[in-house]
Biopython code that builds the backbone (N, CA, C, O; Angstrom):
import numpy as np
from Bio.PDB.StructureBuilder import StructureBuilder

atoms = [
    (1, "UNK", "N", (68.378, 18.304, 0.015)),
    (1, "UNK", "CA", (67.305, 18.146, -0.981)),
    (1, "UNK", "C", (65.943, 18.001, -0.265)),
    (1, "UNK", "O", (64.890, 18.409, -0.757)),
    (2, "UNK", "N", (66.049, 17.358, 0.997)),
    (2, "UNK", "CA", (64.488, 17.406, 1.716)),
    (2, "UNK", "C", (64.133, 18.738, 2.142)),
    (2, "UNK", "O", (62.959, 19.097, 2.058)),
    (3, "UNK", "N", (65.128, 19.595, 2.641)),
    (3, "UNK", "CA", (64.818, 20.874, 3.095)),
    (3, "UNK", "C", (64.096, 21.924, 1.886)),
    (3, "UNK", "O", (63.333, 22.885, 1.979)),
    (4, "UNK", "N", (64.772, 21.196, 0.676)),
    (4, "UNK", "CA", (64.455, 21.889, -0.548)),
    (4, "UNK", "C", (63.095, 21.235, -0.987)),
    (4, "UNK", "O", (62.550, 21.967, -1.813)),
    (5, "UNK", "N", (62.507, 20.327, -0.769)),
    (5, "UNK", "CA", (61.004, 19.633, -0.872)),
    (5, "UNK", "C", (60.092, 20.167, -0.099)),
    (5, "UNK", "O", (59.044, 20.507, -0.648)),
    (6, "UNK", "N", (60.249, 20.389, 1.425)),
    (6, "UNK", "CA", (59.533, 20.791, 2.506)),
    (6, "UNK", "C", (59.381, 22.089, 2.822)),
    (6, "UNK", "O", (58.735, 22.475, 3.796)),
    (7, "UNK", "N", (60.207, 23.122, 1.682)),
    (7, "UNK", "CA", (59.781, 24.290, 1.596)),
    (7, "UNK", "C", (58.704, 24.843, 0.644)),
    (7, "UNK", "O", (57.948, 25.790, 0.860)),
    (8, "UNK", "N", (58.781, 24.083, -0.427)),
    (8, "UNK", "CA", (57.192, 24.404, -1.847)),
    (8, "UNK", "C", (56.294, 23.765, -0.823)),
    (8, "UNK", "O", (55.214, 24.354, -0.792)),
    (9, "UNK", "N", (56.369, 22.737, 0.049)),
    (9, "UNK", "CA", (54.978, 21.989, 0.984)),
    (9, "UNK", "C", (54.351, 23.220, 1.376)),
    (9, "UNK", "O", (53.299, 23.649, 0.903)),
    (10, "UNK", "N", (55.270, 23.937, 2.543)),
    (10, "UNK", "CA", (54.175, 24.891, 3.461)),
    (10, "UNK", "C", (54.137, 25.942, 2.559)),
    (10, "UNK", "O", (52.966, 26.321, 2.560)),
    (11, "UNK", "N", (54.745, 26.576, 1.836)),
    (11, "UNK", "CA", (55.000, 27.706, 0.846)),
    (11, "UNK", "C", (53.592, 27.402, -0.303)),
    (11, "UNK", "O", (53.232, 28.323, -1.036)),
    (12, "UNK", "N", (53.041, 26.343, -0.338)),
    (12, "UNK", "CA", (51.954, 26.250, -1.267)),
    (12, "UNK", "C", (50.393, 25.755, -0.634)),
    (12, "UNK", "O", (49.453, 25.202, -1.205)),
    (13, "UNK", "N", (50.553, 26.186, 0.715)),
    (13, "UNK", "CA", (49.376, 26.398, 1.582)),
    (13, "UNK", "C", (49.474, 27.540, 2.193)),
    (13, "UNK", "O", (48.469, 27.976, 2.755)),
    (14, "UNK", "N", (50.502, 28.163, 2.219)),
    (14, "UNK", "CA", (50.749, 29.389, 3.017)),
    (14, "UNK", "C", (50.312, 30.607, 1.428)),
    (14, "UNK", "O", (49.704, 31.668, 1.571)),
    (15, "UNK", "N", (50.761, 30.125, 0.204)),
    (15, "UNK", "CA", (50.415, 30.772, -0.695)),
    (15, "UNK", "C", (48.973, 31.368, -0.504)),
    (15, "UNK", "O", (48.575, 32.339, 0.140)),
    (16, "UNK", "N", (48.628, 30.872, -0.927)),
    (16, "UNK", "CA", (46.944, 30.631, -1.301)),
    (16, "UNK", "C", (46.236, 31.709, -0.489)),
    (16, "UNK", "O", (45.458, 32.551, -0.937)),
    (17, "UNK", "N", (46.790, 31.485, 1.322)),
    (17, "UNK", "CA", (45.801, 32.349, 2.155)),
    (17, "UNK", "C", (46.707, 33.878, 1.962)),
    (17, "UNK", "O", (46.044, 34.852, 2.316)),
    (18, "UNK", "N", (47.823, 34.132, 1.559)),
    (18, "UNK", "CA", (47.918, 35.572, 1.552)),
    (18, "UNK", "C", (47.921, 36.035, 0.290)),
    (18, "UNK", "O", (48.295, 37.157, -0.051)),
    (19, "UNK", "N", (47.529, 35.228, -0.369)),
    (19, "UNK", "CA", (47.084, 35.690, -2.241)),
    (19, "UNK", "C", (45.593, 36.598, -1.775)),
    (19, "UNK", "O", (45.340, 37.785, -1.981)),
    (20, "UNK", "N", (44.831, 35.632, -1.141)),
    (20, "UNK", "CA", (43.581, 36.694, -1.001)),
    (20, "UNK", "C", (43.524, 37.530, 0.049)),
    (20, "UNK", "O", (42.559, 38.272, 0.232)),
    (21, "UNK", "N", (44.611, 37.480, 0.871)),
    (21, "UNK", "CA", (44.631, 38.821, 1.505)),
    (21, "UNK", "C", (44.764, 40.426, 0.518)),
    (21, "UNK", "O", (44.108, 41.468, 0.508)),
    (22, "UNK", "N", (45.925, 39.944, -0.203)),
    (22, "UNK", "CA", (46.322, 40.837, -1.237)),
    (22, "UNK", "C", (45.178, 41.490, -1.752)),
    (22, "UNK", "O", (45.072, 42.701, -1.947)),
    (23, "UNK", "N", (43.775, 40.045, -2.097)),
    (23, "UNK", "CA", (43.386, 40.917, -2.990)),
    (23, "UNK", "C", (42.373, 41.795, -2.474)),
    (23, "UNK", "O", (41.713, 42.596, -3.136)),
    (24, "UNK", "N", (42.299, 41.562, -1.135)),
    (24, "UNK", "CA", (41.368, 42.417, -0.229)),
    (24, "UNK", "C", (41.517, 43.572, -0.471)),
    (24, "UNK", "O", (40.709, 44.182, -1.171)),
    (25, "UNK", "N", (42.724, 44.205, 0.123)),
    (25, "UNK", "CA", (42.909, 45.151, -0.447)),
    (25, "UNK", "C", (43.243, 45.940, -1.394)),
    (25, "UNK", "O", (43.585, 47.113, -1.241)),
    (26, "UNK", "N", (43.155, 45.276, -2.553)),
    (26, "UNK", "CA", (43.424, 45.681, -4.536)),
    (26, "UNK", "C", (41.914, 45.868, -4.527)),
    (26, "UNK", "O", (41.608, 47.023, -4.822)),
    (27, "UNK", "N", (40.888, 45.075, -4.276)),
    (27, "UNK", "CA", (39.448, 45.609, -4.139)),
    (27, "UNK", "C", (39.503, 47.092, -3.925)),
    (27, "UNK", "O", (39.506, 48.005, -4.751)),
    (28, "UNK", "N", (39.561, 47.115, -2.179)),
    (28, "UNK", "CA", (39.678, 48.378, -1.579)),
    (28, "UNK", "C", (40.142, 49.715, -2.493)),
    (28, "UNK", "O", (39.537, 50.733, -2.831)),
    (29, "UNK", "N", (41.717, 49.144, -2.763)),
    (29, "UNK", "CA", (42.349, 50.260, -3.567)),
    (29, "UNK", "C", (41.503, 50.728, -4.766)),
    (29, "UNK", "O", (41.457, 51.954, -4.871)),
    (30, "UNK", "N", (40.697, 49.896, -5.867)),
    (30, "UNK", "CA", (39.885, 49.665, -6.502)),
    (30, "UNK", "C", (38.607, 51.088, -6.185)),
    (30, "UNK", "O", (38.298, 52.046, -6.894)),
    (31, "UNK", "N", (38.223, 50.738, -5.094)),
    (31, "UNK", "CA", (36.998, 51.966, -4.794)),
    (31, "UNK", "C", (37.155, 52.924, -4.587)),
    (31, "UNK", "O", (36.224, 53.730, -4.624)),
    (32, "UNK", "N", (38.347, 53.262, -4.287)),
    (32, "UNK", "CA", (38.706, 54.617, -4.252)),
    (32, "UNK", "C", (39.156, 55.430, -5.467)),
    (32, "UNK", "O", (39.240, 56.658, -5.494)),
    (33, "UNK", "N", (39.545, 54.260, -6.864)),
    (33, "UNK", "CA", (40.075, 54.903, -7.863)),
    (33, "UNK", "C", (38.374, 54.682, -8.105)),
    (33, "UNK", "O", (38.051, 55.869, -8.151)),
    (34, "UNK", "N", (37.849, 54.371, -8.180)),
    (34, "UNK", "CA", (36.378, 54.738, -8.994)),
    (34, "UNK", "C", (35.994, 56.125, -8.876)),
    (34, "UNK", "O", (35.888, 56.986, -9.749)),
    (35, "UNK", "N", (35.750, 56.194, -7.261)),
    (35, "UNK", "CA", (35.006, 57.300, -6.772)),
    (35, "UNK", "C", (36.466, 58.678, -7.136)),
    (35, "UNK", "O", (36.277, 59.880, -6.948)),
    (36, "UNK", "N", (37.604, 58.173, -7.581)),
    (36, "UNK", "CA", (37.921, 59.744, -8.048)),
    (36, "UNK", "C", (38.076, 60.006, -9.389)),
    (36, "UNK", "O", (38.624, 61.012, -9.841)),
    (37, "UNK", "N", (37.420, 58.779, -10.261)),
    (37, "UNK", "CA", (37.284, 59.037, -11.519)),
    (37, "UNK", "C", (35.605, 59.429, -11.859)),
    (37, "UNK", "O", (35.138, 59.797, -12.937)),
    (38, "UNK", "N", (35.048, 59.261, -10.835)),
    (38, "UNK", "CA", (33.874, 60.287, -10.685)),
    (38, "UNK", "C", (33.522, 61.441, -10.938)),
    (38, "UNK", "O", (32.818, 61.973, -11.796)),
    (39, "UNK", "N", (34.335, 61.895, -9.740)),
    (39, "UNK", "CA", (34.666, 63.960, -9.784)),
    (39, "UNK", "C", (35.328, 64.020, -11.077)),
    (39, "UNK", "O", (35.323, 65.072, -11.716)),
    (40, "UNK", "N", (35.760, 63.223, -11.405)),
    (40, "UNK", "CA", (37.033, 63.790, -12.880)),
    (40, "UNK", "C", (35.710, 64.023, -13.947)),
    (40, "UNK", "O", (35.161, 65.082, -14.253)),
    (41, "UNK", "N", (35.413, 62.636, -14.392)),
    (41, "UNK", "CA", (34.279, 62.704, -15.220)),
    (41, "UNK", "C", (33.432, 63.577, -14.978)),
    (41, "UNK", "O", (33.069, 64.056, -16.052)),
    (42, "UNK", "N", (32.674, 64.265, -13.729)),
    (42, "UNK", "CA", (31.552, 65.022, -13.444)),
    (42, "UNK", "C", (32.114, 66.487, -14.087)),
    (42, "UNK", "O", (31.409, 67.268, -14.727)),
    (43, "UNK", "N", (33.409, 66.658, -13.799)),
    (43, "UNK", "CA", (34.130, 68.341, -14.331)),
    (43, "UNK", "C", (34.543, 67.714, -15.897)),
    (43, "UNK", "O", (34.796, 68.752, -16.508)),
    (44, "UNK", "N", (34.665, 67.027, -16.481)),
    (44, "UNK", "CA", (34.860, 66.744, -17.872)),
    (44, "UNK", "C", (33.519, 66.768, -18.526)),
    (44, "UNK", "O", (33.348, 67.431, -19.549)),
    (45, "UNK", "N", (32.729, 66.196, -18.076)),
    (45, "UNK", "CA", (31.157, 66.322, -18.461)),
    (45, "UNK", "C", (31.049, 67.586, -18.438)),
    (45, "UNK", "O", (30.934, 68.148, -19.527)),
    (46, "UNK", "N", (31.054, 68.397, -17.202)),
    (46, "UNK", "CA", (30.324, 69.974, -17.819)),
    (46, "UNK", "C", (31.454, 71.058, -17.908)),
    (46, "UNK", "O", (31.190, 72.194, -18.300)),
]
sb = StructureBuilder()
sb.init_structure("model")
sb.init_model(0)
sb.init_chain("A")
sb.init_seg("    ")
for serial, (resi, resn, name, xyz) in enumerate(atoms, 1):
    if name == "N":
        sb.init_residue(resn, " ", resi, " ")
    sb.init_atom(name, np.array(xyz, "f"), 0.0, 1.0, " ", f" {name:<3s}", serial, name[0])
structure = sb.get_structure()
């Protein structure tokens, strides 16, 4: 049961810093779907 306590301990500081790794790159992924809904829109526009 302690082994089972002392794993949510580091597991909920260890969380946190690779949550915003993640979202580093969901940003990233993010700019690239913009810029190709760009060209889409620019050939739908004319």
């Amino acid at each position: 049961m302690q082994a089972i306590k002392q794993l949510p301990i580091p597991s909920a500081t260890l969380g946190p810093l690779p949550i915003t790794n993640y979202q580093l790159p969901i940003t990233n992924y993010q700019l690239p779907i913009t810029n190709f809904q760009n060209p889409i829109f620019n050939t739908v526009r004319t």
